[in-house]
Backbone as JSON Lines, residues from 0, in Angstrom:
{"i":0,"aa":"X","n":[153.23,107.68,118.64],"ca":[154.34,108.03,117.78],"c":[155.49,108.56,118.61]}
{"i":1,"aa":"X","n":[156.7,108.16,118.08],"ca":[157.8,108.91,118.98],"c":[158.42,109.46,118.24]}
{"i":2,"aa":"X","n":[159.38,110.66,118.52],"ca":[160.32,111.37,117.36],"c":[160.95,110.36,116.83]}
{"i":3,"aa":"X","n":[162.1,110.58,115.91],"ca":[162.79,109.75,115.23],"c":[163.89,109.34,115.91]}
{"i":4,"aa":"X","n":[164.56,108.05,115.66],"ca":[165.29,108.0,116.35],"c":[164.99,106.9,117.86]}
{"i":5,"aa":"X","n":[163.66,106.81,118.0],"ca":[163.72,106.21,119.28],"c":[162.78,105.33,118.8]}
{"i":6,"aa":"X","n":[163.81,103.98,119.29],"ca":[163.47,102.59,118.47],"c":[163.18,102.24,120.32]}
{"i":7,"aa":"X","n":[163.17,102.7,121.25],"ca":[163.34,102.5,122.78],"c":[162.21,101.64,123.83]}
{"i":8,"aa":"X","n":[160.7,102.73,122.97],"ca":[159.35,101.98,123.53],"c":[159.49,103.31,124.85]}
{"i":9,"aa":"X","n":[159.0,102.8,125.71],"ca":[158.79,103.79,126.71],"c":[159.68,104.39,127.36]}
{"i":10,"aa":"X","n":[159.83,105.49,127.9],"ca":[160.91,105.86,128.56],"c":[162.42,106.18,127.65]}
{"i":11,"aa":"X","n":[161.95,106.08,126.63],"ca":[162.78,106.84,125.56],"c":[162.83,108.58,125.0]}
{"i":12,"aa":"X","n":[163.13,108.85,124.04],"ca":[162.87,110.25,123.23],"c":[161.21,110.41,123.77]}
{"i":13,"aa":"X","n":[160.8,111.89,123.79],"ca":[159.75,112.46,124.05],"c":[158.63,112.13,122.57]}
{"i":14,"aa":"X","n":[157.6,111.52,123.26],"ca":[156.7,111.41,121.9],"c":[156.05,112.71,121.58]}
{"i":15,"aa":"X","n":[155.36,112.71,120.45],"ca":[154.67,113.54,119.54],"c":[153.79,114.62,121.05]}
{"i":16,"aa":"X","n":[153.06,113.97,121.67],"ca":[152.27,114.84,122.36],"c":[152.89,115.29,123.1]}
{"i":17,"aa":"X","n":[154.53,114.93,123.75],"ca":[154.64,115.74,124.89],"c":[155.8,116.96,124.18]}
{"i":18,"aa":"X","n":[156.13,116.49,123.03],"ca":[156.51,117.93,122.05],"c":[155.77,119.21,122.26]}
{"i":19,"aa":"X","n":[154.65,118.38,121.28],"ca":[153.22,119.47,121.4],"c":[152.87,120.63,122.41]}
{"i":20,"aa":"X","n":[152.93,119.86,123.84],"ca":[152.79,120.37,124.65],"c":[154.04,121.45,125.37]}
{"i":21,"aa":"X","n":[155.04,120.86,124.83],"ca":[156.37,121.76,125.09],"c":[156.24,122.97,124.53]}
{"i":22,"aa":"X","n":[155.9,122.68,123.22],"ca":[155.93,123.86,122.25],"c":[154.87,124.71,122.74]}
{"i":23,"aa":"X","n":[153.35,124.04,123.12],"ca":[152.27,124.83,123.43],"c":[152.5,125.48,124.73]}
{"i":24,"aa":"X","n":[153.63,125.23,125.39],"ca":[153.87,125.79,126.89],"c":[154.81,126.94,126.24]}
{"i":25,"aa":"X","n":[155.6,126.86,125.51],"ca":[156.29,127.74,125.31],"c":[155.36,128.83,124.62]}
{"i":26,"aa":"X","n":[154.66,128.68,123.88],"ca":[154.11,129.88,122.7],"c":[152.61,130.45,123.37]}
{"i":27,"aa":"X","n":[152.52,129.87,125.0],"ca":[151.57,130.39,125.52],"c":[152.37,131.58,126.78]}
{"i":28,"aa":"X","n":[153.37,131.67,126.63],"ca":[154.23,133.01,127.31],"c":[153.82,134.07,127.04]}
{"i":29,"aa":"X","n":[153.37,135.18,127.75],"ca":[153.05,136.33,126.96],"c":[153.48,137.0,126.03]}
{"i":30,"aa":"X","n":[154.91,136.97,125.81],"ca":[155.99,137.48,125.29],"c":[155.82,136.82,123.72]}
{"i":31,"aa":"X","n":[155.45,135.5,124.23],"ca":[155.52,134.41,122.74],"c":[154.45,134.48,122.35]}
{"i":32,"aa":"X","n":[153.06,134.98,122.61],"ca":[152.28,135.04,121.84],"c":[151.24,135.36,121.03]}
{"i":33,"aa":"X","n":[152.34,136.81,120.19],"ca":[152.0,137.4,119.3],"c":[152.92,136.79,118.08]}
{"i":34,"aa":"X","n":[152.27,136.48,117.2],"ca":[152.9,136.46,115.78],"c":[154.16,137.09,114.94]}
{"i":35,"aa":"X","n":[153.43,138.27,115.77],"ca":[154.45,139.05,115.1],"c":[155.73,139.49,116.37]}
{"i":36,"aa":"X","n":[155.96,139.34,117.25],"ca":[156.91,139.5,118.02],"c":[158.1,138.08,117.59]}
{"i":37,"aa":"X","n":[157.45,137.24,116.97],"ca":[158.0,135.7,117.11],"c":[158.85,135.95,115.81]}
{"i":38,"aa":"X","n":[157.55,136.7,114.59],"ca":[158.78,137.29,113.29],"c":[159.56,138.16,113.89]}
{"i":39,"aa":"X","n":[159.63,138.86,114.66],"ca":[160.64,139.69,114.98],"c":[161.69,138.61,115.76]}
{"i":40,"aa":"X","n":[161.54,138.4,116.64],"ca":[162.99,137.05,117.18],"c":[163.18,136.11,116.21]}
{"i":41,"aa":"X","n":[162.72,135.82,115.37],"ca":[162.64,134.68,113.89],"c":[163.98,135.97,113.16]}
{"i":42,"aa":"X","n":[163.26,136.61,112.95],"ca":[164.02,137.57,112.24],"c":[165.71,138.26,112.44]}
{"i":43,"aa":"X","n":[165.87,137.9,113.86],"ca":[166.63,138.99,114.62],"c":[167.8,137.95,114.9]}
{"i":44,"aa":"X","n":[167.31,136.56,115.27],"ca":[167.86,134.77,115.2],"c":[168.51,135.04,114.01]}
{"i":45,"aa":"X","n":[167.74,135.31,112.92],"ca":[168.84,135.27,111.73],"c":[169.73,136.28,111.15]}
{"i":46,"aa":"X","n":[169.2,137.33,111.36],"ca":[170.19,138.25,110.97],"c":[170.91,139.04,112.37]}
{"i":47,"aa":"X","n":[171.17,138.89,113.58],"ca":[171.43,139.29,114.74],"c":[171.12,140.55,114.83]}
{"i":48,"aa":"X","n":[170.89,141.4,113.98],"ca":[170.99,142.67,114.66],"c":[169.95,143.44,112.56]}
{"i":49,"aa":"X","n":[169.02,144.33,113.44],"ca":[168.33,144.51,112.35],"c":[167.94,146.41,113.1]}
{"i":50,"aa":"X","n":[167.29,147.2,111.62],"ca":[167.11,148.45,111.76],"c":[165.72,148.74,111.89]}
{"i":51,"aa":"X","n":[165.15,149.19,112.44],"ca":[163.36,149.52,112.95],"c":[163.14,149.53,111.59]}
{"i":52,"aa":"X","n":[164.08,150.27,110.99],"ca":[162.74,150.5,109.66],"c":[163.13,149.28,108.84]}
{"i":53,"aa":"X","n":[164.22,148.13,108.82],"ca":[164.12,146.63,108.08],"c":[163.21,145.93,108.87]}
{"i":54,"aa":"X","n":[162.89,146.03,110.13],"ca":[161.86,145.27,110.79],"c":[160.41,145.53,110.36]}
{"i":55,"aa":"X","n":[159.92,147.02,110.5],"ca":[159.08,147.28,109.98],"c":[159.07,146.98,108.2]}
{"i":56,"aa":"X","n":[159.35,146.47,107.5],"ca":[159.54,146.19,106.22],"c":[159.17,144.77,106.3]}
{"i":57,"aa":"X","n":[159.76,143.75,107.37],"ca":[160.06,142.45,107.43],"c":[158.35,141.87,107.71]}
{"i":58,"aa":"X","n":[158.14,142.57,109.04],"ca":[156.68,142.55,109.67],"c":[155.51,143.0,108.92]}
{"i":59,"aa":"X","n":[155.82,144.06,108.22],"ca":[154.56,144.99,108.07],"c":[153.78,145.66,108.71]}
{"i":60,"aa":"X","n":[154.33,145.56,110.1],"ca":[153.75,146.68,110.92],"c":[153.99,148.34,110.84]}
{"i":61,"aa":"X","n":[152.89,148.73,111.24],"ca":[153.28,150.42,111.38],"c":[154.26,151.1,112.84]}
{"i":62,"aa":"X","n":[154.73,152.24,112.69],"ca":[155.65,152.13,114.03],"c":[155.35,151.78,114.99]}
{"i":63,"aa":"X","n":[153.47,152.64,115.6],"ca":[153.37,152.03,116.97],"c":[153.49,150.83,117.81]}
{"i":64,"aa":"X","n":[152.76,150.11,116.34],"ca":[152.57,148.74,116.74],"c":[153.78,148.06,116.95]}
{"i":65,"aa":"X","n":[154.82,148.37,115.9],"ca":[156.16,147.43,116.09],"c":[157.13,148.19,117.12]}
{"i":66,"aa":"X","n":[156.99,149.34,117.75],"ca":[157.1,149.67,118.83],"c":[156.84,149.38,120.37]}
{"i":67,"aa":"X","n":[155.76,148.63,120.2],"ca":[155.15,148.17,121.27],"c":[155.6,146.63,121.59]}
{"i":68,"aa":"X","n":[155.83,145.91,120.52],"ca":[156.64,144.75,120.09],"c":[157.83,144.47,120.81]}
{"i":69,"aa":"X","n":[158.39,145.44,120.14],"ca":[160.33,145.48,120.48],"c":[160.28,145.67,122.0]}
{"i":70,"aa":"X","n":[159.25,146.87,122.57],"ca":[158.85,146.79,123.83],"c":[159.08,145.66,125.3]}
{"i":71,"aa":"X","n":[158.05,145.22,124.53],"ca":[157.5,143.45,125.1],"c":[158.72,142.91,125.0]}
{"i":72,"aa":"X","n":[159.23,142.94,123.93],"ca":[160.51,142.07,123.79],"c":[161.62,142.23,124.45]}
{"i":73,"aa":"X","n":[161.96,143.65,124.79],"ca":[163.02,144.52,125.07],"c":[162.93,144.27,126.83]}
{"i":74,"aa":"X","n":[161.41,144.32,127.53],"ca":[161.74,144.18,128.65],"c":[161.42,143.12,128.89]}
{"i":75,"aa":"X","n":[161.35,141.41,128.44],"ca":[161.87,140.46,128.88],"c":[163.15,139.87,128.59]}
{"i":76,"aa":"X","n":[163.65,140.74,128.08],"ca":[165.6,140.54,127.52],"c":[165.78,139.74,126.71]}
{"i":77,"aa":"X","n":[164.77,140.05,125.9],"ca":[165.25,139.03,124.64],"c":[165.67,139.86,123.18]}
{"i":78,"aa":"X","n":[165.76,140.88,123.29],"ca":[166.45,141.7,122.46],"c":[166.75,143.23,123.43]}
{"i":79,"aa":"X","n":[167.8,143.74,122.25],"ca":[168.43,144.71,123.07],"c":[168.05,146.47,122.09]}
{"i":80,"aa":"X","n":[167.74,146.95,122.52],"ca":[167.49,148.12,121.35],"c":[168.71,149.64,121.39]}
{"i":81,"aa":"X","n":[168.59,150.16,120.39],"ca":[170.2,151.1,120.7],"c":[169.72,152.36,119.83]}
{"i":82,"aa":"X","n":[170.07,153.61,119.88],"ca":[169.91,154.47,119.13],"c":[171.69,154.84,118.38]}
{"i":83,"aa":"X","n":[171.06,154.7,117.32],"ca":[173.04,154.94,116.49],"c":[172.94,156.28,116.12]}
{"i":84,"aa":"X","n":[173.11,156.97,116.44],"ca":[173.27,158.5,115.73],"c":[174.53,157.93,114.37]}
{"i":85,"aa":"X","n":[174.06,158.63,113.45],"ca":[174.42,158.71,111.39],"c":[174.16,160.0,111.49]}
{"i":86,"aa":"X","n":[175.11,160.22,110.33],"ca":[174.9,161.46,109.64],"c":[173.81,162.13,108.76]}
{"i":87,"aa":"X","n":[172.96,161.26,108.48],"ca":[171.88,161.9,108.23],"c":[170.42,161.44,109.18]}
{"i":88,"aa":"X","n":[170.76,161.47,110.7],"ca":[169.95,161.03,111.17],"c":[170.11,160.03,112.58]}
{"i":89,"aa":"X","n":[169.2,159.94,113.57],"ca":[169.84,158.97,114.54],"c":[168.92,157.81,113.77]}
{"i":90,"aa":"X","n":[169.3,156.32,113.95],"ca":[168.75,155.21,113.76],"c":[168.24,154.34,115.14]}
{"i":91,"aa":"X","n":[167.44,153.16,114.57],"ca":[167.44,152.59,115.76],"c":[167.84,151.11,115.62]}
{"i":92,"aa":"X","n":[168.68,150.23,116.68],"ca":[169.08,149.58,115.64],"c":[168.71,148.29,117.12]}
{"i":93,"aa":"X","n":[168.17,146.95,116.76],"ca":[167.73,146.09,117.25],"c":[168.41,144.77,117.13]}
{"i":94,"aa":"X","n":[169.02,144.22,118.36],"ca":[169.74,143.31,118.56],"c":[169.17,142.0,119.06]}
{"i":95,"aa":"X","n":[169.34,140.31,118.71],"ca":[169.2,140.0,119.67],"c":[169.98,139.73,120.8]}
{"i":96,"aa":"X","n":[169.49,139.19,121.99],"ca":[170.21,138.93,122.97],"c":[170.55,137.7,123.65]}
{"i":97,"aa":"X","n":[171.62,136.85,123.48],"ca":[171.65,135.58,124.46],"c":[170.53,134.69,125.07]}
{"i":98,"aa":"X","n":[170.09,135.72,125.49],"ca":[168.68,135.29,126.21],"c":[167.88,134.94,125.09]}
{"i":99,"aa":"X","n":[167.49,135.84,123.78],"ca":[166.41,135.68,122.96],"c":[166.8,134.22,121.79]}
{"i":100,"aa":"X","n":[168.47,134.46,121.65],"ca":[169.05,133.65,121.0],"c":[168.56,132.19,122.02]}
{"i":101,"aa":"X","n":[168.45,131.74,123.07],"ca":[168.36,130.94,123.71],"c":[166.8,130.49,123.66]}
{"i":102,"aa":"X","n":[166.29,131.29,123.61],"ca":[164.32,131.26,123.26],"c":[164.0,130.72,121.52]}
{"i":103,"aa":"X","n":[164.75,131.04,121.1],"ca":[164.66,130.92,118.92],"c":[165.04,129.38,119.47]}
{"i":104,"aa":"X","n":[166.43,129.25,119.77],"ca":[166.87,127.73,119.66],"c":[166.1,126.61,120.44]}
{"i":105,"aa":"X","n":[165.31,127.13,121.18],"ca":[164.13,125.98,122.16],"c":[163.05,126.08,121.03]}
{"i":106,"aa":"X","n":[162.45,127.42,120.76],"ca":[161.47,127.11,119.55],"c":[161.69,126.66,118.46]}
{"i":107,"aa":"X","n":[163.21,126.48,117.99],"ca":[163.57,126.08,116.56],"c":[163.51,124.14,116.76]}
{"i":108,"aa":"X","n":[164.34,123.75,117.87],"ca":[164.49,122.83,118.06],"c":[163.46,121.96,118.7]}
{"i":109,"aa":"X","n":[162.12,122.5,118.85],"ca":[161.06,121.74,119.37],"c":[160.16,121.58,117.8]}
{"i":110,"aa":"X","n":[160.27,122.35,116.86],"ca":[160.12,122.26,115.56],"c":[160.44,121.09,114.96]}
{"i":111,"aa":"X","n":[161.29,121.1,114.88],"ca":[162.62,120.29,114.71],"c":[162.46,118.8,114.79]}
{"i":112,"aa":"X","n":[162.18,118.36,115.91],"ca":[161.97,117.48,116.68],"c":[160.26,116.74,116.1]}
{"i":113,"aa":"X","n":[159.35,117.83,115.95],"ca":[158.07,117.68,115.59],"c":[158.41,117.5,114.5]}
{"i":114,"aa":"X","n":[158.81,118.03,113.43],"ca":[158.94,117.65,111.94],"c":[159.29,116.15,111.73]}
{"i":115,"aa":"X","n":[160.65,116.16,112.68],"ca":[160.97,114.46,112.55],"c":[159.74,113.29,112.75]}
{"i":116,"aa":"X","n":[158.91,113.25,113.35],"ca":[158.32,112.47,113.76],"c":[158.2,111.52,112.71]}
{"i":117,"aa":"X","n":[158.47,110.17,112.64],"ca":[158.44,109.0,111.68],"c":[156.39,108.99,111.58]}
């Protein structure tokens, strides 16, 4: 099978298995593979910039755990984390980053690509 689009035969668009394997190279990163770190860059892709406690809402994790998350995430630069001091309180407020934005769009678009498959 080849994605869509490639009427070519060999040496055309990437077929079905070497997708697969793109994707399975990517989501075997350490970084990529927890579930829930992936809702968090899924999450962060779409709304750019989110609050610990909408993440924790989004995820369902408890703090430590989604602490440890943002962590992982935070020191391979794929999101950026900030403390906002408010008036009733400091917040914490979670960005993504270029870098992470650049990681969503390889995982979105290897999706993408797999869905098409004729």
């Amino acid at each position: 099978m080849k994605a869509t689009g490639d009427h070519s035969g060999e040496g055309g668009t990437e077929d079905i298995n070497t997708l697969l394997e793109r994707l399975g190279n990517q989501l075997s990163e350490p970084v990529m593979k927890s579930s829930a770190r992936l809702i968090i860059l899924i999450s962060l892709a779409i709304n750019r910039k989110l609050s610990f406690s909408d993440l924790m809402a989004i995820t369902s994790l408890g703090k430590g755990s989604l602490s440890n998350h943002l962590d992982k995430l935070h020191e391979n630069g794929l999101i950026g984390i900030k403390t906002v001091f408010r008036v009733n309180g400091p917040r914490i407020s979670i960005e993504i980053t270029e870098k992470g934005m650049e990681a969503f769009r390889d995982y979105s678009d290897l999706l993408k690509k797999i869905m098409a498959i004729e």
